[in-house]
N, C-alpha and C positions, 0 to 999 in steps of 0.2 A: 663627237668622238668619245668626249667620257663616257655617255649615255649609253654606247655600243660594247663600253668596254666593260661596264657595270651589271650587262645583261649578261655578256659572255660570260662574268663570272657566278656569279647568280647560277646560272642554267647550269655551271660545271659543279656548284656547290651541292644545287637541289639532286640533280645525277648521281652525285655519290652518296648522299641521304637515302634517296630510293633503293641500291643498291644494298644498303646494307641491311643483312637480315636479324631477327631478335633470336635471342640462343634458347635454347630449352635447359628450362631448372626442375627440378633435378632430372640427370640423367642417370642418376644410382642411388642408395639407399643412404641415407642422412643418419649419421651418430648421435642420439646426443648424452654427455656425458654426465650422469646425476654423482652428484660429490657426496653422496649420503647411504647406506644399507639401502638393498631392496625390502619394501614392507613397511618404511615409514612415510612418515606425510609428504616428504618433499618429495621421495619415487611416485608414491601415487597420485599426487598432483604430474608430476613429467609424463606418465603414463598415460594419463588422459587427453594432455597435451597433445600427448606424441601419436595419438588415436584420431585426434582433429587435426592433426600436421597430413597424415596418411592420409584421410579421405580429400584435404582439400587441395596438396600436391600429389596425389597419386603414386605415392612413393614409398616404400618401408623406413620407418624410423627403426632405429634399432637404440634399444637403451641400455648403455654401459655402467654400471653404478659401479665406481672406484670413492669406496669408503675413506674417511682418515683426515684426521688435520681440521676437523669441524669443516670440510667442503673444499680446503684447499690443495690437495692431492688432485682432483677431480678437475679444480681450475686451472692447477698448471699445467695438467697434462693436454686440456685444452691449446694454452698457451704456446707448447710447444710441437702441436701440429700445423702441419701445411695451412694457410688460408685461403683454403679453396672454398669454404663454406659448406662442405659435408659434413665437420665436426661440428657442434654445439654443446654450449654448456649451461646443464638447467641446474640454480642453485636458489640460495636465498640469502639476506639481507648476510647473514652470516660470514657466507664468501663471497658476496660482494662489495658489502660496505666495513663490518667490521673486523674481518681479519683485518683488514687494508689501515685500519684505523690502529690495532693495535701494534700492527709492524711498525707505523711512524714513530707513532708513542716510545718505543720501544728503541727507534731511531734518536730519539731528540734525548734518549734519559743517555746514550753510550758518551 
């Protein structure tokens, strides 16, 4: 009886495994956000990026460059969209290790 009751469930598992389909990524164009002027290193590294992102998701990257804050204008505006996974944020060590580093500092001196 267990034997019977272990196949049954099995076979109801595997059925709703097979049913279920895989989504398509992207289904519209990808942001991503460069925390820096257009024209300097970190944009034209994103750019090239975002050139290898297009051909290998067949998809338009579009590149938003929101200047300011040494990258961190750019990071939170990231932060404070939807997480759907169409916004990104291309930056560097900058805004993502050491702002973070001197906010704490800056934390532990108040």
């Amino acid at each position: 009886m267990r034997e019977w009751i272990a196949t049954i469930a099995v076979t109801a598992v595997l059925a709703g495994v097979q049913s279920v389909g895989a989504q398509t990524y992207p289904t519209r164009p990808i942001t991503m956000v460069v925390g820096f002027a257009a024209g300097g290193p970190t944009d034209t590294t994103a750019r090239v990026v975002a050139e290898r992102m297009r051909v290998s998701l067949g998809q338009t990257v579009i590149i938003e460059n929101v200047a300011g804050a040494s990258g961190s204008l750019g990071a939170g505006r990231v932060a404070r969209t939807a997480p759907d996974g169409y916004t990104i944020n291309f930056g560097s060590a900058t805004t993502h290790v050491f702002n973070g580093a001197r906010f704490m500092r800056f934390l532990m001196t108040c």
